[in-house]
C-alpha positions, -999 to 999 in steps of 0.1 A, spaced: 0 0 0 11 34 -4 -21 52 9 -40 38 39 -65 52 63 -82 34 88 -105 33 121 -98 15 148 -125 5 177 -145 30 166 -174 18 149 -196 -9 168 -192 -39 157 -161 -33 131 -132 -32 153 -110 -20 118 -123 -6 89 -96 5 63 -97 20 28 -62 23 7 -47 20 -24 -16 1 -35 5 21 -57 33 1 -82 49 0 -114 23 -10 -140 43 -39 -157 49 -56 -123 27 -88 -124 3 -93 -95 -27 -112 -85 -62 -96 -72 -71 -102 -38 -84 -141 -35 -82 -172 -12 -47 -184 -17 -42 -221 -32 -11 -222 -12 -30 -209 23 -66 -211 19 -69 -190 54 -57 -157 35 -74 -137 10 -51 -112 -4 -37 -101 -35 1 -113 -44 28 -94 -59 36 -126 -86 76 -114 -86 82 -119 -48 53 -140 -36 45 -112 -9 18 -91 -4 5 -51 4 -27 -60 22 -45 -86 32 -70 -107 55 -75 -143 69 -103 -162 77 -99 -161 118 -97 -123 119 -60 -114 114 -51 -82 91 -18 -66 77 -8 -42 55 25 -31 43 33 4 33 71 19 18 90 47 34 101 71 6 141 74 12 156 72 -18 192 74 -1 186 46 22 170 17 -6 194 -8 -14 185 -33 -46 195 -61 -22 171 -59 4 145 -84 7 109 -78 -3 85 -58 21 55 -76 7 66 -107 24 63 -98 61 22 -94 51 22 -126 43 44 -143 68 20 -125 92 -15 -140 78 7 -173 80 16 -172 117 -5 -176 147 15 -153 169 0 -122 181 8 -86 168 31 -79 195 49 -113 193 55 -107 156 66 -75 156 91 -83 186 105 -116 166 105 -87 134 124 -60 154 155 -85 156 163 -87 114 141 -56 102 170 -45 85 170 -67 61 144 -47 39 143 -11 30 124 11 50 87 3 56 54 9 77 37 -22 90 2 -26 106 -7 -56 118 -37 -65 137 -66 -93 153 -95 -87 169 -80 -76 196 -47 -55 189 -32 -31 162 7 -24 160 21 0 141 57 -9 135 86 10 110 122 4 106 121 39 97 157 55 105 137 86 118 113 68 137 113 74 175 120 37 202 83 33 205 74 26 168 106 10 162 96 -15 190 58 -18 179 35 11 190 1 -5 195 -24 21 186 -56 33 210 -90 38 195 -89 65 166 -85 74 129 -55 72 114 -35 76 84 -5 59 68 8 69 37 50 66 28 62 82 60 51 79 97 21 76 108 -6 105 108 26 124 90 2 153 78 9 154 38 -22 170 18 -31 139 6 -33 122 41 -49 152 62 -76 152 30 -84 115 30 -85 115 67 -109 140 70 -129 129 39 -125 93 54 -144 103 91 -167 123 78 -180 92 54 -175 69 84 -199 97 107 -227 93 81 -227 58 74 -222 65 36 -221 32 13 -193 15 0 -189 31 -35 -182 71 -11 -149 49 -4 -139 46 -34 -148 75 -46 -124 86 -23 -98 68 -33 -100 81 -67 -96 115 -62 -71 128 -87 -64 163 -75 -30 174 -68 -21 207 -44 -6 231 -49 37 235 -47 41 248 -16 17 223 3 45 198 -11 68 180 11 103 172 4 111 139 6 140 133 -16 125 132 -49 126 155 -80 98 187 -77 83 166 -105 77 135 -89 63 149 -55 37 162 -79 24 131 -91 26 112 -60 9 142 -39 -25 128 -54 -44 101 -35 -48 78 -69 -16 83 -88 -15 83 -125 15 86 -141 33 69 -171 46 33 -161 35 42 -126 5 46 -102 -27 33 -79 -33 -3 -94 -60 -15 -71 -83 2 -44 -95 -19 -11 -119 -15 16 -114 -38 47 -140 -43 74 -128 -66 104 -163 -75 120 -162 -84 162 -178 -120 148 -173 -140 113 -149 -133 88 -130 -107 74 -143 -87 45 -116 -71 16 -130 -56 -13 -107 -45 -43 -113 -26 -71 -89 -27 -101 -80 9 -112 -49 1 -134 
């Protein structure tokens, strides 16, 4: 994911409700979200080039979703793939915490990342983020609240964030139907260059990736998704292609 905002113990009955989209390079093969023939406990969809994952759900109420830090100084072309720990959390039974102590120990291994993971009863927020304070570096486990996540720390109040969050409560106060989600996700619109942040990239690029759904040449949102984690039952994730 590269975009994610979500509610946490907040609505009755949901204890997470989540809407983000995954941004990528448009010739990198992937699967949609479905049951996986390799783990029928996790619906998700599957970068095809790592075997990983950006987002995804299981069957007894787990949740995880991966998002990148942008630092293009620190990315090394060796580093293992981020997509993975999504999936090696659907895999395991440990809790949040347990995981994201046993993560702490070889996080870096892989370029810098944001990583939610979450049950029923617990949602960690953990980073290997150079910048990050000890309390996300060691798992933060969040209160009840809306949050935002997009490719620096969390609730880190870029344009597109501080819009999606707002637009994202305010849909979430009036009960509004699925498709207001998405609509959401969709919005195009770009502000203005000094509302920008810096984060390492040409004046260019923080232009197209300001926008909640990115659309650039070779690059942008691929898929939108809409998570509801219900107190009882299973797991819903819905996705909806977009490139």
């Amino acid at each position: 994911m590269c975009l994610i905002v979500f509610a946490w113990q907040v609505v009755p009955g949901i204890p997470l409700l989540a809407a983000g989209n995954r941004d990528e390079f448009l010739d990198r093969p992937a699967q949609p979200a479905q049951w996986w023939d390799d783990n029928p406990d996790i619906f998700a969809g599957r970068d095809l080039r790592a075997g990983g994952s950006w987002l995804g759900v299981t069957r007894g109420g787990r949740f995880a979703a991966v998002t990148n830090v942008r630092a293009p100084l620190e990315k090394r072309g060796e580093a293992e793939s981020r997509g993975a720990l999504v999936a090696d959390f659907l895999r395991s039974r440990a809790s949040p915490e347990a995981y994201v102590t046993e993560l702490a120990a070889h996080a870096g291994r892989y370029n810098p990342f944001n990583l939610l993971v979450a049950d029923r009863d617990s949602l960690i927020w953990y980073t290997n983020a150079g910048d990050a304070g000890v309390d996300a570096r060691n798992g933060k486990p969040l209160a009840p609240g809306i949050y935002g996540l997009s490719n620096a720390q969390l609730d880190t109040p870029w344009p597109k964030l501080v819009r999606s969050k707002a637009q994202f409560s305010s849909l979430l106060c009036q009960g509004a139907p699925e498709d207001a989600y998405f609509e959401m996700l969709g919005d195009t619109s770009r502000p203005s260059d000094c509302r920008l942040p810096k984060t390492g990239v040409s004046i260019e690029w923080e232009r197209v990736l300001s926008a909640v759904c990115i659309d650039a040449p070779g690059y942008g949102t691929r898929v939108s998704s809409l998570v509801r984690l219900p107190a009882t039952g299973e797991p819903v994730l819905q996705e909806r292609l977009v490139r």
